[in-house]
BADRENDO-175749 format. One record per residue (C-alpha): residue number from 1; residue in one letter; y, x, z. Coordinates in steps of 0.02 Angstrom, whole numbers, plus 50000, padded with zeros to 5 digits. Layout:
N
<r i="NUM" aa="a" c2="Y" c1="X" c3="Z"/>
...
//
This chain:
326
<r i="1" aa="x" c2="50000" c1="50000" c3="50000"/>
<r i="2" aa="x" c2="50156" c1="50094" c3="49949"/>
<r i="3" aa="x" c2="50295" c1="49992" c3="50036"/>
<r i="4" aa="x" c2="50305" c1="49956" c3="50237"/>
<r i="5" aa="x" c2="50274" c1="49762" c3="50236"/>
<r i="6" aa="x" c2="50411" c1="49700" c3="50397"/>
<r i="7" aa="x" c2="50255" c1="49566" c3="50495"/>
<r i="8" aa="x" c2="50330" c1="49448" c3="50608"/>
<r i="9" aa="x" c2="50235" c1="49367" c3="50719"/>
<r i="10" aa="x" c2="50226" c1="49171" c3="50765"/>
<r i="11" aa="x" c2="50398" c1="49120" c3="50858"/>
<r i="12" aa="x" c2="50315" c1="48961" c3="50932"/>
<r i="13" aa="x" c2="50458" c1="48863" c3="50884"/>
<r i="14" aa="x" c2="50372" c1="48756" c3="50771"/>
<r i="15" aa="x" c2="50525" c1="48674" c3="50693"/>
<r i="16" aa="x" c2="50492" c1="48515" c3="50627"/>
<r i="17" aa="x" c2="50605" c1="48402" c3="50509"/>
<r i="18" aa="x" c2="50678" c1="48301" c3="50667"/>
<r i="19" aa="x" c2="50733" c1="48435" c3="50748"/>
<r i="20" aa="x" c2="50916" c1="48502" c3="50744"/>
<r i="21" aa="x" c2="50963" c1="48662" c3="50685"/>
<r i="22" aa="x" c2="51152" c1="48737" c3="50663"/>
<r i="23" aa="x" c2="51191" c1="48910" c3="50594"/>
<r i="24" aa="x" c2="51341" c1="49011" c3="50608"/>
<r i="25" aa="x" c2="51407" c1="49180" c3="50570"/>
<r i="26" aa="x" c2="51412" c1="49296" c3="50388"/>
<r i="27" aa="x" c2="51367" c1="49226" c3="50226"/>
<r i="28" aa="x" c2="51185" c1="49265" c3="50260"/>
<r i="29" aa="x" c2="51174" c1="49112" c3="50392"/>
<r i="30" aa="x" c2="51233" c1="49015" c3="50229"/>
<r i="31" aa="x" c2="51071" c1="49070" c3="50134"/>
<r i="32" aa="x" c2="50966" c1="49027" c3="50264"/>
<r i="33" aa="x" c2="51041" c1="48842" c3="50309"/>
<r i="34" aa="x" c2="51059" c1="48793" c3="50137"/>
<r i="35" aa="x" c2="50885" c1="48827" c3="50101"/>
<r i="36" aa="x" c2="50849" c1="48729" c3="50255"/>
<r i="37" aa="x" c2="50965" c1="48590" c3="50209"/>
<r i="38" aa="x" c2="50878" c1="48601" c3="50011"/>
<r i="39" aa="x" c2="50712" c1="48575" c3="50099"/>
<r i="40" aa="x" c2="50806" c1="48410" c3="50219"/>
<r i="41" aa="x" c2="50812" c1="48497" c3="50369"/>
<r i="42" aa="x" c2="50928" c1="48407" c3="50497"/>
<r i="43" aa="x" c2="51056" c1="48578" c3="50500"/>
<r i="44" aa="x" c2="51236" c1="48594" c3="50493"/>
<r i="45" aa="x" c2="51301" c1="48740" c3="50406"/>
<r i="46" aa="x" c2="51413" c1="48854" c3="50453"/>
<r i="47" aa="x" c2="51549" c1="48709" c3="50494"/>
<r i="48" aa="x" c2="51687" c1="48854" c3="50499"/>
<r i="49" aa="x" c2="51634" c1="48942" c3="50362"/>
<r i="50" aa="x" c2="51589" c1="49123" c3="50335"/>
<r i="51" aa="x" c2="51632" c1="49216" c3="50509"/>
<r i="52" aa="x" c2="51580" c1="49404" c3="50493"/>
<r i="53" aa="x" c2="51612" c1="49471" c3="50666"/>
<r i="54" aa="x" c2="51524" c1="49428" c3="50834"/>
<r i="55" aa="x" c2="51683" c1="49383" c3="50934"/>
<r i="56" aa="x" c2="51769" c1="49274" c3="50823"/>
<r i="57" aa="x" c2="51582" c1="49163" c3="50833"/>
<r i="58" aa="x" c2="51603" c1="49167" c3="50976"/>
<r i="59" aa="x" c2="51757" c1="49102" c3="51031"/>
<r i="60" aa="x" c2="51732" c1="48975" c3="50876"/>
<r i="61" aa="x" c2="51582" c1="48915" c3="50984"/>
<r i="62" aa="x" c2="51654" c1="48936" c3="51155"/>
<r i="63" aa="x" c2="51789" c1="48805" c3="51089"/>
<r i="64" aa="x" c2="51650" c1="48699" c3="50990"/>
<r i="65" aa="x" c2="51540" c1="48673" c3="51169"/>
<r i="66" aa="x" c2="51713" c1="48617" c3="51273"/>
<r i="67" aa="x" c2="51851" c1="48752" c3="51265"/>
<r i="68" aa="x" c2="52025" c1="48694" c3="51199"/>
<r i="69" aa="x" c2="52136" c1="48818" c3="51139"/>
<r i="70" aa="x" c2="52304" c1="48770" c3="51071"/>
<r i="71" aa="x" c2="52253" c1="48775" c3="50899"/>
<r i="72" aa="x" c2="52438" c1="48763" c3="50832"/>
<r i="73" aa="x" c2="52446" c1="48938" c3="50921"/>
<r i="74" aa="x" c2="52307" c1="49021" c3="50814"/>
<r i="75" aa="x" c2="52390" c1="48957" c3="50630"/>
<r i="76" aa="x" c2="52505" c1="49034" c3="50505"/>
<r i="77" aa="x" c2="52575" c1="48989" c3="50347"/>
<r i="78" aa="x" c2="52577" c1="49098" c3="50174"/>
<r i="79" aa="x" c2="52633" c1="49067" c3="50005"/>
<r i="80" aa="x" c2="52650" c1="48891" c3="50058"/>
<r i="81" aa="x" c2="52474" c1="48851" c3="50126"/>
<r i="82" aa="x" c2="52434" c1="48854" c3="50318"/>
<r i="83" aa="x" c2="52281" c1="48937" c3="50381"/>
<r i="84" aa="x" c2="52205" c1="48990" c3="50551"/>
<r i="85" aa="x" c2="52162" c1="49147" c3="50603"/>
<r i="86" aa="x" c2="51980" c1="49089" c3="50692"/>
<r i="87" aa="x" c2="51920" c1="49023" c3="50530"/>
<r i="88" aa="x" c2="51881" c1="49060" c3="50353"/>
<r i="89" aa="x" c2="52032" c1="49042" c3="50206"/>
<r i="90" aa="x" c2="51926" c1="48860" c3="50134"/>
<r i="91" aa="x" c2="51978" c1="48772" c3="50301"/>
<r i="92" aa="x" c2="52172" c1="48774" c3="50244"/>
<r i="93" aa="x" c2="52286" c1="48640" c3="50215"/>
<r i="94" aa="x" c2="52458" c1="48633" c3="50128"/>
<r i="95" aa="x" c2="52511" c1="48510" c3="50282"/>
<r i="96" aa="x" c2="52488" c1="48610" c3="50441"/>
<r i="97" aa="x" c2="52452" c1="48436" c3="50550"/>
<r i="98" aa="x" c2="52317" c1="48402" c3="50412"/>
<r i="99" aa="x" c2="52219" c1="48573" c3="50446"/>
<r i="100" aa="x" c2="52255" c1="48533" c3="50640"/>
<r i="101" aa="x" c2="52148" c1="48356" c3="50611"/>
<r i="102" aa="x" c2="52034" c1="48454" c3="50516"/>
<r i="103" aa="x" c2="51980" c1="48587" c3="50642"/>
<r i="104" aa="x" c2="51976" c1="48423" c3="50784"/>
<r i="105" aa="x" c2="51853" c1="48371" c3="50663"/>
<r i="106" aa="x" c2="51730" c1="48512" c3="50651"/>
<r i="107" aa="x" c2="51747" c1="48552" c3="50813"/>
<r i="108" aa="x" c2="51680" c1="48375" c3="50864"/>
<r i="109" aa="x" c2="51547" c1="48381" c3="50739"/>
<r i="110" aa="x" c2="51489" c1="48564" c3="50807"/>
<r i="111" aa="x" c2="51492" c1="48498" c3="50977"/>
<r i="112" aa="x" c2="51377" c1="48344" c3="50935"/>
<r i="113" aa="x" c2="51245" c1="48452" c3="50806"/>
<r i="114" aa="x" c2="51248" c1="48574" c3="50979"/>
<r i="115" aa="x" c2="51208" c1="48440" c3="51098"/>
<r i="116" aa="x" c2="51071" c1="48378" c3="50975"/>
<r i="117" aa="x" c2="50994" c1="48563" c3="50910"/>
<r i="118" aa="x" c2="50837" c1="48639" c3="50923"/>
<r i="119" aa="x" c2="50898" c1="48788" c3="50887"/>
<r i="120" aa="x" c2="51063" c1="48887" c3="50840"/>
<r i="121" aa="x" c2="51043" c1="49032" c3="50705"/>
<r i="122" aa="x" c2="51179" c1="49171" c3="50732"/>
<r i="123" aa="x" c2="51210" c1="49321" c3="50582"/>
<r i="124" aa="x" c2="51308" c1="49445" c3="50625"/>
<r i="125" aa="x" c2="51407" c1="49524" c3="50459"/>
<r i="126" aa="x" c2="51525" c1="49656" c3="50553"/>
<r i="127" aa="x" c2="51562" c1="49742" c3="50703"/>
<r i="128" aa="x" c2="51724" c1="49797" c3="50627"/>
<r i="129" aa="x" c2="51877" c1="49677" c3="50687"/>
<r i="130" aa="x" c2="52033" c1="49671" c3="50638"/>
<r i="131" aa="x" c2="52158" c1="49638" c3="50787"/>
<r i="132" aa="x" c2="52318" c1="49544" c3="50766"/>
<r i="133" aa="x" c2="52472" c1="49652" c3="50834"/>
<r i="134" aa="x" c2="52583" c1="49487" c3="50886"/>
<r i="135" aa="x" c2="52446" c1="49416" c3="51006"/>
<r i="136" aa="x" c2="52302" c1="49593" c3="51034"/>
<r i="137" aa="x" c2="52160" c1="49449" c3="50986"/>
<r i="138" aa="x" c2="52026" c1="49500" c3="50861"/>
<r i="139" aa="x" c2="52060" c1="49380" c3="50708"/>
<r i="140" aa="x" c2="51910" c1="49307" c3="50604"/>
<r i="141" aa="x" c2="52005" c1="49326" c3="50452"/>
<r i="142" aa="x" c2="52163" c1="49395" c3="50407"/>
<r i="143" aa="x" c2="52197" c1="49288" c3="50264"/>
<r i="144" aa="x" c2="52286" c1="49413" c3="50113"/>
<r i="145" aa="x" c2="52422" c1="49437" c3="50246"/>
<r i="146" aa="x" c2="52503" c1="49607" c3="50273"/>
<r i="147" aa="x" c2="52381" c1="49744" c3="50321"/>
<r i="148" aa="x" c2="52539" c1="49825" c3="50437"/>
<r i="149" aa="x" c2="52502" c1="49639" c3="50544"/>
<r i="150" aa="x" c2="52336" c1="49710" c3="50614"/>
<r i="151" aa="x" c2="52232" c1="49867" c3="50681"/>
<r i="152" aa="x" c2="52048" c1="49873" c3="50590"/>
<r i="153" aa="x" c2="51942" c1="49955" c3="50735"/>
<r i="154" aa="x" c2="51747" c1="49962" c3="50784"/>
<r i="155" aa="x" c2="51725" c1="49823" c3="50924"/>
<r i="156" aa="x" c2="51646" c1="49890" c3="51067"/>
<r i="157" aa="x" c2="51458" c1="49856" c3="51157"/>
<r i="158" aa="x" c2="51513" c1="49790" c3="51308"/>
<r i="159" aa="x" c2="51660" c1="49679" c3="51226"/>
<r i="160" aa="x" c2="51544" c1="49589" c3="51121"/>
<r i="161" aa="x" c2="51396" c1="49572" c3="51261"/>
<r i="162" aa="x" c2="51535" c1="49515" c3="51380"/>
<r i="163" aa="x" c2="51584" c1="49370" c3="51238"/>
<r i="164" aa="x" c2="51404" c1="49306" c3="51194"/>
<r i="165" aa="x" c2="51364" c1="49318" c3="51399"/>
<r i="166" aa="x" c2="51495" c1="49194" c3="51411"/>
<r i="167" aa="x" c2="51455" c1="49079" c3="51221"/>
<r i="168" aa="x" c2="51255" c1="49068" c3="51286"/>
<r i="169" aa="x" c2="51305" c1="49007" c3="51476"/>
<r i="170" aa="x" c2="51405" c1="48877" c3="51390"/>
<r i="171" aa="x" c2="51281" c1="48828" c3="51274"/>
<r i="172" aa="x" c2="51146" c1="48809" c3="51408"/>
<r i="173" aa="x" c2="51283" c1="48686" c3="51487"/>
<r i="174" aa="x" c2="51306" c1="48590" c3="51347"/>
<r i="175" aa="x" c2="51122" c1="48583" c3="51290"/>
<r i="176" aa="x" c2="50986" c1="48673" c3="51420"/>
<r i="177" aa="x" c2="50860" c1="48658" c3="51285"/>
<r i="178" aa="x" c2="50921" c1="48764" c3="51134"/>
<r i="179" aa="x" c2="50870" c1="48929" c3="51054"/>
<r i="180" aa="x" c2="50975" c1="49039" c3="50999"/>
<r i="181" aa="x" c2="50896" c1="49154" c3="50852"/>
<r i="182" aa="x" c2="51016" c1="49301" c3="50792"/>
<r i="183" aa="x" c2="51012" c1="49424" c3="50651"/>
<r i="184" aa="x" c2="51086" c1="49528" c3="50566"/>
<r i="185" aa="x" c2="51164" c1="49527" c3="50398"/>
<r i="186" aa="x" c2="51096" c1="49634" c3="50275"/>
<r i="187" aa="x" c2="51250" c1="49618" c3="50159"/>
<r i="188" aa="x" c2="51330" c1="49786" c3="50138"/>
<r i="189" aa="x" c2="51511" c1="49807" c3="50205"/>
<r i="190" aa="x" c2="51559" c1="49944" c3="50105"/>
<r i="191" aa="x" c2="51735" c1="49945" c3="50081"/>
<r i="192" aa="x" c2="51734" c1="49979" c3="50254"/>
<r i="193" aa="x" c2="51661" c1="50147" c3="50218"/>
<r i="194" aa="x" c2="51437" c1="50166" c3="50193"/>
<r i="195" aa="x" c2="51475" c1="50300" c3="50381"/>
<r i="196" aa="x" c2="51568" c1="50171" c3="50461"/>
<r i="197" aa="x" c2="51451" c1="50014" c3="50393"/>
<r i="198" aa="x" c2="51309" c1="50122" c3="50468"/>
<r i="199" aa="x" c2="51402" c1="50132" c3="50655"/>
<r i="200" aa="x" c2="51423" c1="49929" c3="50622"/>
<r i="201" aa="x" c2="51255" c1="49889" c3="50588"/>
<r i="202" aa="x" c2="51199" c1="49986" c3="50718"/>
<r i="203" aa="x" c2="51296" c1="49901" c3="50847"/>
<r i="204" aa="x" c2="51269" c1="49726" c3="50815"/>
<r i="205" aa="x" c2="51079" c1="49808" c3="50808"/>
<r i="206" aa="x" c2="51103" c1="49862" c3="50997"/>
<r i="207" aa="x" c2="51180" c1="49688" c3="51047"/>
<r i="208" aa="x" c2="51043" c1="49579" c3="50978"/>
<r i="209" aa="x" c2="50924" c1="49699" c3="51082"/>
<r i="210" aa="x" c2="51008" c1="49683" c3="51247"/>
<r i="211" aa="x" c2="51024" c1="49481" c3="51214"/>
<r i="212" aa="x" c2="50855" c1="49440" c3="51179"/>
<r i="213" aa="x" c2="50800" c1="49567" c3="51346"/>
<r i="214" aa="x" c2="50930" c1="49493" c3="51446"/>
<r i="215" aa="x" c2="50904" c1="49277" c3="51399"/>
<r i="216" aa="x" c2="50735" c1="49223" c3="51375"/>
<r i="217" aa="x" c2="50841" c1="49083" c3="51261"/>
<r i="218" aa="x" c2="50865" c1="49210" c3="51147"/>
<r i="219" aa="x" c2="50789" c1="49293" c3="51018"/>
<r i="220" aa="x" c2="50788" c1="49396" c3="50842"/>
<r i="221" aa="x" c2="50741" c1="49393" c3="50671"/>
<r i="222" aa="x" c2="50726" c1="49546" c3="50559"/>
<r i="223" aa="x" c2="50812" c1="49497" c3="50412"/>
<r i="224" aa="x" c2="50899" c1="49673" c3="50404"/>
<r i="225" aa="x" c2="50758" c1="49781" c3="50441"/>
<r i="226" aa="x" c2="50655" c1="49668" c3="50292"/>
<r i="227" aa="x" c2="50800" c1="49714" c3="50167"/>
<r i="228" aa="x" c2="50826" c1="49888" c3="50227"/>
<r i="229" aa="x" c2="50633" c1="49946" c3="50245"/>
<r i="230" aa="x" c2="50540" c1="49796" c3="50150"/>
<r i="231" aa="x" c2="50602" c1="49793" c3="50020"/>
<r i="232" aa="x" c2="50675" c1="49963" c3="50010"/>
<r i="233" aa="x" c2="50729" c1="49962" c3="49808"/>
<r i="234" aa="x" c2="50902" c1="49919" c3="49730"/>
<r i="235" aa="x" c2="50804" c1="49797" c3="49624"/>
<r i="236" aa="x" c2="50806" c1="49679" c3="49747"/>
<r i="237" aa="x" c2="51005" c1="49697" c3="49781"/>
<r i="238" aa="x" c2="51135" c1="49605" c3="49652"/>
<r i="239" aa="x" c2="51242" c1="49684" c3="49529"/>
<r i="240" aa="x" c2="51384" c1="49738" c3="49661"/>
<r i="241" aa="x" c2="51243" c1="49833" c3="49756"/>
<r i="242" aa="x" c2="51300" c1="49733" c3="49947"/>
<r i="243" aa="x" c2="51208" c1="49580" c3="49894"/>
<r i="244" aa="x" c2="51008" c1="49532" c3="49907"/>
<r i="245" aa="x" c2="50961" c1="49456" c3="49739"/>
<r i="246" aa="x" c2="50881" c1="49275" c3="49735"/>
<r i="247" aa="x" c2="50721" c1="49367" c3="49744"/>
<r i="248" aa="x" c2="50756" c1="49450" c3="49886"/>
<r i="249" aa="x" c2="50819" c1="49279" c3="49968"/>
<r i="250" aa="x" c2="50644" c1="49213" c3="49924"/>
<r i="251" aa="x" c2="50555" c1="49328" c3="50003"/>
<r i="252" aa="x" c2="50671" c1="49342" c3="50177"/>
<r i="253" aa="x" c2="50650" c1="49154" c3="50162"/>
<r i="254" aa="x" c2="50474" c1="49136" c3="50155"/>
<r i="255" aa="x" c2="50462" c1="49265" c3="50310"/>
<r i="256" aa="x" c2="50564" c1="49151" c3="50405"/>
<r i="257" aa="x" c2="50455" c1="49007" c3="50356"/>
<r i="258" aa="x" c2="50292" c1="49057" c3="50408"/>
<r i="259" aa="x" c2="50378" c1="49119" c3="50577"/>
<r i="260" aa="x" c2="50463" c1="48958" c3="50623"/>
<r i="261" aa="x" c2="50434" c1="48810" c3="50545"/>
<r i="262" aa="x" c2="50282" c1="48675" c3="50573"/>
<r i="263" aa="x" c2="50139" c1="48675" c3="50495"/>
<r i="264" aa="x" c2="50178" c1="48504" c3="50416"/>
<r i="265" aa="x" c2="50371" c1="48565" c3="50385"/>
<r i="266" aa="x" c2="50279" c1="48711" c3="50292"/>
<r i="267" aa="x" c2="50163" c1="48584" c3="50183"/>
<r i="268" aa="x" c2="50322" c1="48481" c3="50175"/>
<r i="269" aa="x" c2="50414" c1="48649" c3="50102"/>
<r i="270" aa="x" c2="50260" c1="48656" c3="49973"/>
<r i="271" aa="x" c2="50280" c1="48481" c3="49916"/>
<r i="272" aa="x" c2="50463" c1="48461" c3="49902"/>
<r i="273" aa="x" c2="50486" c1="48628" c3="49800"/>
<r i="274" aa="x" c2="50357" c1="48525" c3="49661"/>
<r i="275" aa="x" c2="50469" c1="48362" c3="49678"/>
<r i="276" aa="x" c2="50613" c1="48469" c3="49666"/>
<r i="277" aa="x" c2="50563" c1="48569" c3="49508"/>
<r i="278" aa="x" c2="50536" c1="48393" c3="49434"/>
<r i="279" aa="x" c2="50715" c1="48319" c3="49478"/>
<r i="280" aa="x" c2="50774" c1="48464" c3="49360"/>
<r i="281" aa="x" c2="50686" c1="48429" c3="49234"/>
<r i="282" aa="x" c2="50786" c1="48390" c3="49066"/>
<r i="283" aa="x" c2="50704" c1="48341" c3="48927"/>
<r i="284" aa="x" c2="50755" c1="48343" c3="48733"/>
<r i="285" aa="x" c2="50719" c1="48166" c3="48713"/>
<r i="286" aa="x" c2="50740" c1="48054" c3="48871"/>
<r i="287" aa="x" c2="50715" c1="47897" c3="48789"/>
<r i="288" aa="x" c2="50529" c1="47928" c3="48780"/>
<r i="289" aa="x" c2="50384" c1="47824" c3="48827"/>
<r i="290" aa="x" c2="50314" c1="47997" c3="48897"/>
<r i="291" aa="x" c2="50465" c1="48040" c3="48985"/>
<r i="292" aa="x" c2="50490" c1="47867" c3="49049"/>
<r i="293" aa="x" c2="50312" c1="47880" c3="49138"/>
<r i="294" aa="x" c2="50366" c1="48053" c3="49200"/>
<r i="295" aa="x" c2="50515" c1="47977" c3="49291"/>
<r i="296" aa="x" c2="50427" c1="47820" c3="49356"/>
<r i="297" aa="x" c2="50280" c1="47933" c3="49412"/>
<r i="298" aa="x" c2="50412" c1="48039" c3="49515"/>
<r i="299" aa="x" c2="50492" c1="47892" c3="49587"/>
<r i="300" aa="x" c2="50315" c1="47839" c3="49651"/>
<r i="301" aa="x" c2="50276" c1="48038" c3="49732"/>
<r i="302" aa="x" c2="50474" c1="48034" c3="49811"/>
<r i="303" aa="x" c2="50431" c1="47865" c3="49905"/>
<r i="304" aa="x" c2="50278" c1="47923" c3="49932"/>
<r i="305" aa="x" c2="50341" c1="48072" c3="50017"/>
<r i="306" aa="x" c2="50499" c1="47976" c3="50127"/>
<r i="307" aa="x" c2="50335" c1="47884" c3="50198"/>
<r i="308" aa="x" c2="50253" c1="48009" c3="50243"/>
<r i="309" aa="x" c2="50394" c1="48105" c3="50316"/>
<r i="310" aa="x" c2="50521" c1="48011" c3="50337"/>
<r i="311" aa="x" c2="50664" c1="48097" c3="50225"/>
<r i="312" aa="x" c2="50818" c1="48042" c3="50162"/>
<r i="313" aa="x" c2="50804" c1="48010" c3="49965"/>
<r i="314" aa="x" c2="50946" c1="47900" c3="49924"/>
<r i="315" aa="x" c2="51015" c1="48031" c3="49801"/>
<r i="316" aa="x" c2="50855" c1="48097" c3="49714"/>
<r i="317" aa="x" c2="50806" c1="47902" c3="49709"/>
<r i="318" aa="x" c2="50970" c1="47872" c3="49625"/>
<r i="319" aa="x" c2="50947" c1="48013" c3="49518"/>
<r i="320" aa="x" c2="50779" c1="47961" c3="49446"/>
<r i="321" aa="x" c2="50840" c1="47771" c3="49449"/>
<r i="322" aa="x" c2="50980" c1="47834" c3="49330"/>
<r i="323" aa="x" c2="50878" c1="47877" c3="49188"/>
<r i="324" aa="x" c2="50754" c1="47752" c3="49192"/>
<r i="325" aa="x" c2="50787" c1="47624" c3="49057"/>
<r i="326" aa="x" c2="50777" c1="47439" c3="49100"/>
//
């Protein structure tokens, strides 16, 4: 065998269909909870949108599980759009009492997805922050703004540990039953520097092994140490080099799978990726009595499936429905 295969054992989570799941952090928790979400997982995905470093998550969920900062605080306007500072440039508003009603919003729905979770999945892009001079708080994003506005420095061990001890004895409060998976992004920062991308990954590294020693709540998947010594090849990266490829995705994904998901959630996964192949489908000529069966014979295996696991399928349904002729 000439590659070191990453084998992860069992979690015992069993996640099932029902049960709630909410991810947060870099763009990687975005991979993994819209592939959840593909497959009609109950998960809400990263509501703030891509957060790269570990203490803007988690003052994001400090304020999600009961915290109330004074939002209007935290938001500046540029070139005639307002923004805040905790979350990511797509949660912006020309009308600064519109973005305000906006982050009420997520907020709420955070709170509510927490209360109801299973489990909370964490990626960690960065521990480089980038501090805002006017207030000496680390800023999620810095929005195009002047780079003379901030100081870009390595966030320390105990700053971070000292955050997340605080974020995970808030989220016992609000919900004593949820897991808290983390991992690490395997997304290359490299404009950043490769040397000081290296320190980064390191420490987020360290943090994720002191959490899962220190909360039994806790705990970690490899997704880093898959892309980094799995699949060691720059085939399985994108074009800009920082990026795993769809293939690489697959494979992380299917990892992840067999570690956490229910057996039936894992038949489930094996079904659905059949029906979903089939709602692509395009034909040449739709008007067919051949195609026509196709699409009332994938009507029949959707229902079929929403009985036996009890999915949503009001848009596939509508989908098919669409193209049938009367």
């Amino acid at each position: 065998m000439f590659r070191t295969e990453v084998n992860i054992p069992s979690s015992g989570l069993d996640l099932t269909l029902q049960d709630g799941i909410v991810t947060m952090g870099s763009c990687f928790a975005d991979v993994i909870g819209n592939r959840l979400r593909q497959n009609k997982a109950k998960v809400l995905v990263s509501p703030f949108g891509t957060i790269f470093n570990p203490l803007s998550v988690c003052k994001l969920l400090d304020a999600a599980t009961g915290e109330q900062p004074d939002w209007e605080q935290h938001l500046v306007q540029h070139q005639g759009i307002w923004y805040a500072y905790d979350l990511h440039s797509s949660l912006s508003s020309p009308d600064k009492t519109e973005l305000l009603q906006l982050i009420s919003h997520r907020l709420q729905t955070t709170q509510q997805a927490l209360q109801e979770a299973k489990l909370l999945i964490i990626t960690l892009g960065t521990a480089v922050g980038y501090r805002l001079h006017s207030t000496g708080q680390v800023v999620a994003n810095c929005h195009r703004l002047p780079a003379r506005n901030f100081t870009r420095q390595l966030l320390s061990t105990d700053e971070m540990m000292n955050a997340f001890g605080y974020t995970l004895y808030q989220l016992r409060r609000l919900n004593p039953g949820l897991k808290v998976l983390l991992t690490v992004s395997p997304v290359r920062h490299i404009k950043e520097t490769l040397e000081t991308n290296s320190v980064s990954k390191a420490l987020l590294r360290v943090i994720c092994h002191l959490l899962v020693e220190r909360h039994e709540e806790v705990s970690y998947f490899p997704a880093y140490e898959i892309m980094l010594d799995d699949l060691r090849d720059y085939r399985f990266y994108g074009r800009d080099m920082l990026h795993p490829t769809e293939t690489a995705e697959d494979y992380i994904w299917e990892k992840f799978t067999a570690a956490y998901l229910h057996p039936d959630f894992i038949a489930f996964h094996k079904e659905w990726g059949k029906m979903r192949r089939a709602l692509a489908h395009r034909p040449f000529h739709p008007n067919t009595e051949a195609h026509q069966s196709f699409l009332r014979n994938t009507l029949q295996q959707l229902q079929q499936l929403q009985l036996r696991y009890g999915i949503a399928i009001e848009p596939e349904e509508q989908l098919l429905r669409e193209q049938l002729i009367p």
